[in-house]
C-alpha positions as a Markdown table, in Angstrom:
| # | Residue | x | y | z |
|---|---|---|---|---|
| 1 | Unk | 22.1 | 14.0 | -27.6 |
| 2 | Unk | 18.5 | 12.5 | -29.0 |
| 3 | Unk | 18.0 | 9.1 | -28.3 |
| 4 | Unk | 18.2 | 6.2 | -30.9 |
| 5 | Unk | 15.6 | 3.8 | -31.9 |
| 6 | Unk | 17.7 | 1.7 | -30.1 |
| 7 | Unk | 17.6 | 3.2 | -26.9 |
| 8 | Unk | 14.3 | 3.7 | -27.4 |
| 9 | Unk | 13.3 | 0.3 | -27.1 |
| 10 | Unk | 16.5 | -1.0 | -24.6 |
| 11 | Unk | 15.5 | 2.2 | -22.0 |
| 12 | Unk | 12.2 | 3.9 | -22.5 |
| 13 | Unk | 10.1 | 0.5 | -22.5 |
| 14 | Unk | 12.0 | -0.8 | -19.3 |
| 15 | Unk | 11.6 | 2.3 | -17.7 |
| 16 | Unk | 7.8 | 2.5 | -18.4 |
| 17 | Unk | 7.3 | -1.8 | -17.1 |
| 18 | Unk | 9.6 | -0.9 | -14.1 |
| 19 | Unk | 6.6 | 0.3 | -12.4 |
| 20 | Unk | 5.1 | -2.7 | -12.0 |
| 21 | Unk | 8.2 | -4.8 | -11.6 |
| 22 | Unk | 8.6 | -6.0 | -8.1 |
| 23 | Unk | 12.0 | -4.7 | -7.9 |
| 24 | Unk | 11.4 | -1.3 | -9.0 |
| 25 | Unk | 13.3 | -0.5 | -12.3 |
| 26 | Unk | 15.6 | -3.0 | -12.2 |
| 27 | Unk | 15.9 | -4.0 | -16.1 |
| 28 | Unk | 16.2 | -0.3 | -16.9 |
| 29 | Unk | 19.0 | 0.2 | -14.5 |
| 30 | Unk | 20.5 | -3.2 | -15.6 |
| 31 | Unk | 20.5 | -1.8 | -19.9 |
| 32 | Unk | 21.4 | 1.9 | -18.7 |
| 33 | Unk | 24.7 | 0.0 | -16.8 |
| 34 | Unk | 25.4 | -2.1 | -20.2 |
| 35 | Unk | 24.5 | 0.9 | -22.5 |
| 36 | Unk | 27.6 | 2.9 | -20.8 |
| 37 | Unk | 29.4 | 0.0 | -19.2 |
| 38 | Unk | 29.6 | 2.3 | -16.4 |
| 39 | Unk | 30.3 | 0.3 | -13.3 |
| 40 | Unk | 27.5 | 1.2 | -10.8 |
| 41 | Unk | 24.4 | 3.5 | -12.1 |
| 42 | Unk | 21.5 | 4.0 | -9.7 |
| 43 | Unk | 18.5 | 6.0 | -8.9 |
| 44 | Unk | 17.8 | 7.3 | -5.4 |
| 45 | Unk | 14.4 | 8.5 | -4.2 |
| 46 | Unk | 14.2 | 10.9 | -0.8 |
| 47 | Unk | 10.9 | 12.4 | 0.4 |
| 48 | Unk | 10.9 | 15.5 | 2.7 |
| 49 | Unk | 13.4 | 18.3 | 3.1 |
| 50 | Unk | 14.6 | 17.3 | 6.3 |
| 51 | Unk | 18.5 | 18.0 | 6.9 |
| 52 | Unk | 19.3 | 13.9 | 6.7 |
| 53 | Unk | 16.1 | 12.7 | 5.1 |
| 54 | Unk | 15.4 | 9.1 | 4.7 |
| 55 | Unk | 16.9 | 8.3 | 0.9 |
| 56 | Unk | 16.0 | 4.9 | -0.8 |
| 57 | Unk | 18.6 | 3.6 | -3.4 |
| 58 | Unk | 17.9 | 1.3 | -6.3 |
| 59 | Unk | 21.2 | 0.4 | -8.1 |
| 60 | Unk | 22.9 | -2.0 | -10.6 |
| 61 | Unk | 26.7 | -2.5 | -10.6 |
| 62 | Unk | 28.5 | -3.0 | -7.8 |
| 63 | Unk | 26.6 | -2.9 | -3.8 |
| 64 | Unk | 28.9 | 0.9 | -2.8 |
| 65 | Unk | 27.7 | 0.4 | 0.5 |
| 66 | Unk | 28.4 | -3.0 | 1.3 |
| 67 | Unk | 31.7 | -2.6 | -0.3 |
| 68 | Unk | 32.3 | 0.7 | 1.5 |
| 69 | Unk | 31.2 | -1.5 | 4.7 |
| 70 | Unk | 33.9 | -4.2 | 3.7 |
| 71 | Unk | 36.2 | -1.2 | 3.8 |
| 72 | Unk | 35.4 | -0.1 | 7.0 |
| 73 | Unk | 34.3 | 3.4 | 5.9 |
| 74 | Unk | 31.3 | 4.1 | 8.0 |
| 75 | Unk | 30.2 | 7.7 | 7.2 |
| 76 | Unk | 28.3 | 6.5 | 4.4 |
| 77 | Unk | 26.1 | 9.8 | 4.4 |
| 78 | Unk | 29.2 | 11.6 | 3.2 |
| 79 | Unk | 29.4 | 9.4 | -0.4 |
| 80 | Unk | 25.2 | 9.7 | -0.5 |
| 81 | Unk | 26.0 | 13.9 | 0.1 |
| 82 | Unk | 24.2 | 15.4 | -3.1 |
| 83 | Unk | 23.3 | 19.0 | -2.2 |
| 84 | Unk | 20.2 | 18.3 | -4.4 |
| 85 | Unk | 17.8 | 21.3 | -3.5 |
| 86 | Unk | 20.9 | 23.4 | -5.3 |
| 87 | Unk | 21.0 | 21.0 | -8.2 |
| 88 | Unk | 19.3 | 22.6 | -11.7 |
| 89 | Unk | 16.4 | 20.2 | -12.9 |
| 90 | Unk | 17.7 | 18.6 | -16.4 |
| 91 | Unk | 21.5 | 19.3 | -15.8 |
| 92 | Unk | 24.3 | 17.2 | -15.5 |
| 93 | Unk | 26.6 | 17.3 | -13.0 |
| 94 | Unk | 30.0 | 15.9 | -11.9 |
| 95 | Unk | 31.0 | 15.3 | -8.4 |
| 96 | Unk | 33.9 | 18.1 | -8.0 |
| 97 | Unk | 31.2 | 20.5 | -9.1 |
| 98 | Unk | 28.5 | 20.0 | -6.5 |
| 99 | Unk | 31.1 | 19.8 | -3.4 |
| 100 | Unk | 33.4 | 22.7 | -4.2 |
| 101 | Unk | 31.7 | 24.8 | -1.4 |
| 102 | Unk | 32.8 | 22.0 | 1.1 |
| 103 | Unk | 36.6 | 21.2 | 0.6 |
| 104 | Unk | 37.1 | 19.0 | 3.7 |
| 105 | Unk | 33.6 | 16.5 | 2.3 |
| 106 | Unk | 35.5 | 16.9 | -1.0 |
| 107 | Unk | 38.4 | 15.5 | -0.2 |
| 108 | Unk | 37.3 | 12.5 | 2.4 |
| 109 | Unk | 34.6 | 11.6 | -0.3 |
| 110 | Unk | 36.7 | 11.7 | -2.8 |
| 111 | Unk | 39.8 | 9.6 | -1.3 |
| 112 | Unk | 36.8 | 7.2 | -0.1 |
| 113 | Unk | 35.4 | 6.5 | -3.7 |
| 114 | Unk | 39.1 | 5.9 | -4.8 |
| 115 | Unk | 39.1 | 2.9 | -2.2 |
| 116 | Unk | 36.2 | 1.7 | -3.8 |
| 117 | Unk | 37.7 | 1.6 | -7.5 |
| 118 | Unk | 35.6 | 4.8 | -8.4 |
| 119 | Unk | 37.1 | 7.5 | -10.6 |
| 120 | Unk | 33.9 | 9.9 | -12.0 |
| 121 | Unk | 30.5 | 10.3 | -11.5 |
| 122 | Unk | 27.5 | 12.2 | -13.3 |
| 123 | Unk | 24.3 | 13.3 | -11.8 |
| 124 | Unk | 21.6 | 14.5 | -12.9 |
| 125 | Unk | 18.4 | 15.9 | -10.9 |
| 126 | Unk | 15.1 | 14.3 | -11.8 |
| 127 | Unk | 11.7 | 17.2 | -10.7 |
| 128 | Unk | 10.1 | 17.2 | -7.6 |
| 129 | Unk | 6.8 | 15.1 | -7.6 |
| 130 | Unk | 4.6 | 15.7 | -4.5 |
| 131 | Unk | 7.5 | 16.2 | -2.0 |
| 132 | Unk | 9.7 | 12.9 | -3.4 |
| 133 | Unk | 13.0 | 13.9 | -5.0 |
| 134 | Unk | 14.8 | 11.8 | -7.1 |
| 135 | Unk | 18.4 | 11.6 | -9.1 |
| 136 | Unk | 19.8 | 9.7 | -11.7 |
| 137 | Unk | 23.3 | 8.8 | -11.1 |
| 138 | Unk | 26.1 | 6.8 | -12.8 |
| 139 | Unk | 30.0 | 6.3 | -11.8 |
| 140 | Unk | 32.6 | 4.8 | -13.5 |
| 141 | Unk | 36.4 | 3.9 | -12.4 |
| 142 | Unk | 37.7 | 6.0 | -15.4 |
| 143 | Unk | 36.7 | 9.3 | -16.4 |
| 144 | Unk | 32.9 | 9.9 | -17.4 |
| 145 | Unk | 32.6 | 11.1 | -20.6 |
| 146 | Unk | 30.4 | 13.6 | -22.8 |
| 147 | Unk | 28.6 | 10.8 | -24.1 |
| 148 | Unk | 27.6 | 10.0 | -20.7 |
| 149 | Unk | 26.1 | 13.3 | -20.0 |
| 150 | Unk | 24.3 | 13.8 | -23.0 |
| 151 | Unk | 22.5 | 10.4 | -22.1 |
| 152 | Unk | 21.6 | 11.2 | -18.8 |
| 153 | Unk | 19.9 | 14.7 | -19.6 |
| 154 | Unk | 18.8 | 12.9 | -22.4 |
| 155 | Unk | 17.4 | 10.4 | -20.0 |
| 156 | Unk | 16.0 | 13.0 | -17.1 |
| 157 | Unk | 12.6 | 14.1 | -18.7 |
| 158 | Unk | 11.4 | 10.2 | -19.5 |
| 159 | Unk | 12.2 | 9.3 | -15.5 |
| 160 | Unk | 10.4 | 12.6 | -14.3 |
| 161 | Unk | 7.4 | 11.3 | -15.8 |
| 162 | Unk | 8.1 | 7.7 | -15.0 |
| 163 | Unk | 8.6 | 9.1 | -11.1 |
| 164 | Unk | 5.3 | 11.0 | -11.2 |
| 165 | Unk | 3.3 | 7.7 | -12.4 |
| 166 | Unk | 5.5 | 6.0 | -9.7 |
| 167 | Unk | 4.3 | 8.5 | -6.7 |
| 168 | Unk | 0.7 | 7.9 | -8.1 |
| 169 | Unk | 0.7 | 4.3 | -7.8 |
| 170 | Unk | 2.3 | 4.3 | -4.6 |
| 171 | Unk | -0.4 | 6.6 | -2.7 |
| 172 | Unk | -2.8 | 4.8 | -4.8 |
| 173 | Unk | -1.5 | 1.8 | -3.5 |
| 174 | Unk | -1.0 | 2.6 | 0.4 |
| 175 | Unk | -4.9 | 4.1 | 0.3 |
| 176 | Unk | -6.3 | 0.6 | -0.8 |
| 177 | Unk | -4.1 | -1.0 | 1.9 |
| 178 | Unk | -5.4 | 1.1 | 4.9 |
| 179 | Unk | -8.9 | 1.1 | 3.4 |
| 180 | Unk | -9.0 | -2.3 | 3.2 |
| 181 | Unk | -7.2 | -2.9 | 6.5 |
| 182 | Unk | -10.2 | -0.6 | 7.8 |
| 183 | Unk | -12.6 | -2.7 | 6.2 |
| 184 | Unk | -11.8 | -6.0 | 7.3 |
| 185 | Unk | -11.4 | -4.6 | 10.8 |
| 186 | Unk | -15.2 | -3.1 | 10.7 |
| 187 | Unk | -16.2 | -6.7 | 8.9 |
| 188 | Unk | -17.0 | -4.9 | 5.4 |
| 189 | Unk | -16.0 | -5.8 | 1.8 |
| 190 | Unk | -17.0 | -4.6 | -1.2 |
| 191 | Unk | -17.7 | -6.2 | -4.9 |
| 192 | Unk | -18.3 | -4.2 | -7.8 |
| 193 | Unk | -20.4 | -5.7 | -10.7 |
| 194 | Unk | -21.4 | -4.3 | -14.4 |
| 195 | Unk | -24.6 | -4.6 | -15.9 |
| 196 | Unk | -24.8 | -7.8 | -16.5 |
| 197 | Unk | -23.8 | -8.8 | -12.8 |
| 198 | Unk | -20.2 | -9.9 | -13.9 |
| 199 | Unk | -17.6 | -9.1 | -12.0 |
| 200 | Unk | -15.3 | -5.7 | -12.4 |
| 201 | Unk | -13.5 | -5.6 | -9.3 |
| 202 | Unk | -13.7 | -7.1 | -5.2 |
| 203 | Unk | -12.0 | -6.2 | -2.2 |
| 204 | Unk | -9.8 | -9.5 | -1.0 |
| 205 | Unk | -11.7 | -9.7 | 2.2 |
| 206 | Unk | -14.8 | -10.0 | 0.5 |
| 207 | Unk | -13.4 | -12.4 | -1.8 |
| 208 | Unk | -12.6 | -14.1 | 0.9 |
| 209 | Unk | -16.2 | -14.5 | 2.4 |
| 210 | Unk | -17.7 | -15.7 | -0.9 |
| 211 | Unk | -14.9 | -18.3 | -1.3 |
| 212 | Unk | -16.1 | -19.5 | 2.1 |
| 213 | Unk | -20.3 | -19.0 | 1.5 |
| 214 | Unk | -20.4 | -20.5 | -1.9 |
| 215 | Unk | -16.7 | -22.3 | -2.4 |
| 216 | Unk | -15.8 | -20.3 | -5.6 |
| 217 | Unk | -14.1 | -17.0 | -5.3 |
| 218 | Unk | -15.0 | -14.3 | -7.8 |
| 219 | Unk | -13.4 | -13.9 | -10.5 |
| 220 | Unk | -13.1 | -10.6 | -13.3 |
| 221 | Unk | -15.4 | -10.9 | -16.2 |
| 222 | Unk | -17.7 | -13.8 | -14.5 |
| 223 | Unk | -20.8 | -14.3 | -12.6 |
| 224 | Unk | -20.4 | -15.2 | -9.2 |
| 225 | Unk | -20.7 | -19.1 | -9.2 |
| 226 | Unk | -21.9 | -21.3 | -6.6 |
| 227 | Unk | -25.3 | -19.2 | -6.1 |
| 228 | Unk | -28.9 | -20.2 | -6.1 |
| 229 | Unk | -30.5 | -19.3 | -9.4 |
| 230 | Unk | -33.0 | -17.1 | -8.3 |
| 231 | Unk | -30.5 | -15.3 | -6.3 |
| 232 | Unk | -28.3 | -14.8 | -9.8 |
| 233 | Unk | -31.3 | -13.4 | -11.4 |
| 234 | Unk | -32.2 | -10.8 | -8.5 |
| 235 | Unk | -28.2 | -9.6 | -9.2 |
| 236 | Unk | -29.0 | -9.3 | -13.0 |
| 237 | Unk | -32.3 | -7.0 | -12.2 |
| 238 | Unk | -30.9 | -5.1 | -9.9 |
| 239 | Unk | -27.5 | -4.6 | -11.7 |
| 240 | Unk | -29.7 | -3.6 | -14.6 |
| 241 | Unk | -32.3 | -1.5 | -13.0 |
| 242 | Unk | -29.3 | 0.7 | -11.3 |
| 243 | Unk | -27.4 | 1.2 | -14.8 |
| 244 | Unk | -30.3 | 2.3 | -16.1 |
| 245 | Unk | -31.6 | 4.4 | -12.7 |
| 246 | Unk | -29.1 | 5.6 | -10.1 |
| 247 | Unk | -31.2 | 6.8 | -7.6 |
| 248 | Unk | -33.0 | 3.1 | -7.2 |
| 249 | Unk | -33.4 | 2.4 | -3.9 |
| 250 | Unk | -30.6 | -0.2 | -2.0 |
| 251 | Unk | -31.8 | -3.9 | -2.5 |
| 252 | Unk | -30.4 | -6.3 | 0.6 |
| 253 | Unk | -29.8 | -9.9 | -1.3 |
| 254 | Unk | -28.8 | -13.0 | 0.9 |
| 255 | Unk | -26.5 | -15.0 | -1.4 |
| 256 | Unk | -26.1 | -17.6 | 1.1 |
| 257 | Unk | -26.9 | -19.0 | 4.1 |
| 258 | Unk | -24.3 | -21.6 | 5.3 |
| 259 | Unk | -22.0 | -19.5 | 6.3 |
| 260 | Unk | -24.6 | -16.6 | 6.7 |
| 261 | Unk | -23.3 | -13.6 | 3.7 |
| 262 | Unk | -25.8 | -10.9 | 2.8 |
| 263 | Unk | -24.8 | -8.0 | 0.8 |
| 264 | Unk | -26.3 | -4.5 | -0.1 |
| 265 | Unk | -26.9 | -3.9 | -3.5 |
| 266 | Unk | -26.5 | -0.4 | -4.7 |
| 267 | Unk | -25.4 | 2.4 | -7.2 |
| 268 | Unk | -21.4 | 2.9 | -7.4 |
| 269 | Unk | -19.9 | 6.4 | -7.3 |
| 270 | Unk | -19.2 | 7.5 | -10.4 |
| 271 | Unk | -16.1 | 5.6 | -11.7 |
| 272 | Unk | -14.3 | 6.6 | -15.0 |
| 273 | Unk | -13.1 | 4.1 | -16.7 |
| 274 | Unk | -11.6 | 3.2 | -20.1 |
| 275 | Unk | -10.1 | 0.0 | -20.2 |
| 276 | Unk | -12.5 | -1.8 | -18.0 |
| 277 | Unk | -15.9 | -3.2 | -17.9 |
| 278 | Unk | -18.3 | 0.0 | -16.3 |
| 279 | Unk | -19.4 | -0.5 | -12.7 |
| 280 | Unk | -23.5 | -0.6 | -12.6 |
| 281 | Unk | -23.5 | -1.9 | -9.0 |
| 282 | Unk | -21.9 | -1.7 | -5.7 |
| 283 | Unk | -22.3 | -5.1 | -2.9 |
| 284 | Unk | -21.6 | -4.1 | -0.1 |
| 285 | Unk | -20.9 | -7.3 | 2.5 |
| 286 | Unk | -20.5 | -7.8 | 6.3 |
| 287 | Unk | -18.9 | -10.8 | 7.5 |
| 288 | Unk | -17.3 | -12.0 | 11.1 |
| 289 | Unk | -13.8 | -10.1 | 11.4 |
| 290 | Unk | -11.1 | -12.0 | 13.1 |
| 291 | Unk | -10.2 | -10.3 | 16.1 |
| 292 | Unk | -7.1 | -9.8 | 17.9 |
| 293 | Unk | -6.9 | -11.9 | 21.0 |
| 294 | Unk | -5.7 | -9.0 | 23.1 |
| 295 | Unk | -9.3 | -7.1 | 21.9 |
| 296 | Unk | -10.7 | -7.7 | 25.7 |
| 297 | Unk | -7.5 | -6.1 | 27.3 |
| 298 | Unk | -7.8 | -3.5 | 25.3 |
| 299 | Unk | -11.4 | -2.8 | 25.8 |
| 300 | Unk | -10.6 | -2.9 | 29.5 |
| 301 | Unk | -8.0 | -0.6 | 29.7 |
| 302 | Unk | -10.0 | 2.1 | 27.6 |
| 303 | Unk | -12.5 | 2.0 | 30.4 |
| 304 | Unk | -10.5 | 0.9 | 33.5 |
| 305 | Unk | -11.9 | -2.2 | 33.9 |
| 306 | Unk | -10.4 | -5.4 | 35.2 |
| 307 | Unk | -9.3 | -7.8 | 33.2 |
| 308 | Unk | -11.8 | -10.4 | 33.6 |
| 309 | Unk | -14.7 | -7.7 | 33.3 |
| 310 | Unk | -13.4 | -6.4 | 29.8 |
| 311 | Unk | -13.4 | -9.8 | 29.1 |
| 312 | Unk | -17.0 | -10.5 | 30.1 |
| 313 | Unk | -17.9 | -7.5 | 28.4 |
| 314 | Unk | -16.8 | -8.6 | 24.9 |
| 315 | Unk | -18.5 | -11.6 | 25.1 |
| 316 | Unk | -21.7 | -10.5 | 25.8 |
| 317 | Unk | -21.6 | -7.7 | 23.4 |
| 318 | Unk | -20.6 | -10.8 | 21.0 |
| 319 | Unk | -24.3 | -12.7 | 22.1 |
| 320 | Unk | -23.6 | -15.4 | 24.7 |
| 321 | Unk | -25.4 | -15.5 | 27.8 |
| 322 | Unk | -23.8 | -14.8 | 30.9 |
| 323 | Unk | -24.1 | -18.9 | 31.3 |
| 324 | Unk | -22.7 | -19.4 | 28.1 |
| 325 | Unk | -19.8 | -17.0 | 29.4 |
| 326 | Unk | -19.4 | -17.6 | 32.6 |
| 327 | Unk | -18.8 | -21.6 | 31.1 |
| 328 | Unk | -16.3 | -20.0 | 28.7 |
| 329 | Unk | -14.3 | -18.4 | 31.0 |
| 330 | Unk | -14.2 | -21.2 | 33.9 |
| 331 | Unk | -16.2 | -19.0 | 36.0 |
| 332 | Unk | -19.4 | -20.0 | 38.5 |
| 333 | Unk | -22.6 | -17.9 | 37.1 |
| 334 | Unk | -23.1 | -16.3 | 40.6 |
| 335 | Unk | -19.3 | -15.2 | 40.0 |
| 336 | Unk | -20.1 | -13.8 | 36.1 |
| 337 | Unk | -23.0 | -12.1 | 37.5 |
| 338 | Unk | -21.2 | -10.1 | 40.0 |
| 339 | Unk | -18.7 | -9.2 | 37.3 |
| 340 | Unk | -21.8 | -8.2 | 34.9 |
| 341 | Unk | -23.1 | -6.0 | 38.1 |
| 342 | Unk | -19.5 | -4.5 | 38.2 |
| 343 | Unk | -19.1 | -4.0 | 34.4 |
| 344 | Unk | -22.7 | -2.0 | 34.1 |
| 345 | Unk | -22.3 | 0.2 | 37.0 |
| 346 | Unk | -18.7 | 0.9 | 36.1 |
| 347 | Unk | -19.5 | 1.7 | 32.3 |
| 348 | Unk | -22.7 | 3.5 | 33.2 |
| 349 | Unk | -25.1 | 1.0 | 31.2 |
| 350 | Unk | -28.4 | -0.5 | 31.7 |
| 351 | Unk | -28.6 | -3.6 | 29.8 |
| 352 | Unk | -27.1 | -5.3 | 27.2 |
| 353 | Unk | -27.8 | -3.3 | 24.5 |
| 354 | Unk | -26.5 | -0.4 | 25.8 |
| 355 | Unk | -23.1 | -2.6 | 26.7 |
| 356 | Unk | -23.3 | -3.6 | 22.5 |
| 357 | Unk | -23.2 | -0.1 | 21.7 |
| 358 | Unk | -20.5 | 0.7 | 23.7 |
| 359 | Unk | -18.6 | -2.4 | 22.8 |
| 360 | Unk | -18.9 | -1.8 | 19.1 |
| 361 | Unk | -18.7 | 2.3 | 19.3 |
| 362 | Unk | -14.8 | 1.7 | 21.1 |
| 363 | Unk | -11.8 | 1.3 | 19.1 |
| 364 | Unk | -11.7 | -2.0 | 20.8 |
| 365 | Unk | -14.0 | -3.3 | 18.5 |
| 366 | Unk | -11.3 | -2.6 | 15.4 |
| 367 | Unk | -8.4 | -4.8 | 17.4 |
């Protein structure tokens, strides 16, 4: 069964937005439900090949399981049993097909889906993206009928591709959340401007520090605002110079100097882009990273320290003096400097820049 113009425009389009929609394809679930007036159509997500992998539903219709909770019917894996891995890609299935090899789940599941005012279902398997599997399915309290099947193979090829671009933006997405939570644990941000030092793109954190240096934050297609204008025309040169030469040497700029942020000017990896503005230049920011306050603990129990010592230890590595410690930490200096004696001899160091090293070489220094 092709698809009309209508369908075209009430179930292609909403499945191609339902990436971006917070909840995940809910208007294309929603028209797919009043396109059949089926009473409960969903599609479920399940990565792995585990014997009871984890499998994320997103529905609309009736809640099954919190009316199969209501119910008091607690095997709820039994109505989710799809054999999938035996399912053929494209083709449309009816329940009484795919549980024939297992009578006794045939008959609880069915008598289960009765209490819950469901007659038929169709299922149809969606291809494997990248270890995620996924299936269309729709149930009804009547009988399902040919027109319901020709729809959903119709259907399958448009949400294969839809769940490729979906795994995409997902990985996509959990690699700039860890990078940037590495990042901002380090004290690093990143801004990325085009050749004429507007804006392209900027890590939050970052945004964050030049909201604080200069009280604006950045924003895509601008200049940065609240700089000096000699500093704004150093960011054009060197924007320019590395658009035109990519081996140009870094160029360290201080934008301001009230809260101290200096970045590192310097050529991009090569980016492809179509839609946006190209990126002629990479700054590359440090700024103070909040710290956990159980950082000093944890520095201490890496290297079997007591308490106080680890404690000691991140201060100093932080710049105070053991006065300016010791008066931080209600101790008497003749007290802070036995602790400092303790802390070397223990750690193996000879100063305090060998205790900064080891400080900020520990995982401690990313609590």
């Amino acid at each position: 069964m092709a698809l009309t113009s209508t369908d075209e425009t009430d179930l292609l389009l909403p499945l191609h937005f339902g990436l971006h929609e917070h909840a995940r394809f809910s208007t294309f679930l929603a028209r797919l439900r009043r396109r059949t007036g089926a009473d409960y159509v969903s599609l479920h997500f399940r990565h792995g090949d585990a014997p009871m992998p984890e499998v994320r539903e997103l529905f609309a219709g009736r809640n099954l399981r919190e009316a199969a909770l209501t119910l008091g019917i607690e095997d709820l894996h039994l109505l989710e049993r799809i054999p999938y891995d035996r399912l053929r890609p494209g083709r449309v299935y009816a329940a009484a097909e795919f549980l024939d090899h297992q009578p006794d789940v045939r008959s609880r599941r069915e008598a289960w889906l009765r209490q819950l005012g469901i007659g038929d279902e169709r299922v149809v398997r969606v291809i494997d993206q990248d270890g995620v599997s996924a299936w269309l399915v729709m149930a009804r309290t009547g009988e399902c009928s040919a027109a319901d099947s020709a729809l959903l193979s119709s259907l399958a090829p448009y949400v294969a591709a839809a769940l490729r671009s979906l795994v995409l933006i997902e990985r996509q997405q959990i690699d700039l959340a860890m990078a940037g939570e590495g990042l901002a644990r380090f004290g690093a941000g990143w801004l990325l401007l085009d050749r004429q030092a507007r804006t392209v793109g900027c890590d939050p954190h970052a945004a964050g520090a030049l909201r604080r240096a200069t009280g604006h934050a950045p924003v895509p297609g601008e200049r940065l605002r609240g700089l000096d204008v000699r500093v704004e025309r150093l960011l054009i040169e060197q924007a320019d110079l590395l658009a035109l030469d990519r081996t140009a040497p870094p160029r360290a700029v201080m934008l301001a100097l009230d809260p101290r942020l200096e970045v590192l000017l310097v050529a991009p990896p090569d980016l492809p882009t179509t839609a946006l503005a190209r990126p002629a230049m990479l700054a590359l920011c440090r700024f103070d990273a909040a710290h956990a306050p159980g950082r000093a603990a944890l520095f201490a129990r890496t290297y079997a320290l007591q308490t106080r010592e680890g404690e000691l230890a991140i201060r100093l590595s932080e710049g105070q003096s053991i006065a300016e410690a010791a008066a931080a930490m209600g101790l008497t200096l003749e007290t802070a400097r036995a602790y400092s004696k303790q802390l070397y001899a223990k750690l193996g160091l000879r100063g305090q820049a060998e205790l900064v090293r080891c400080v900020y070489e520990s995982c401690a220094a990313l609590a």
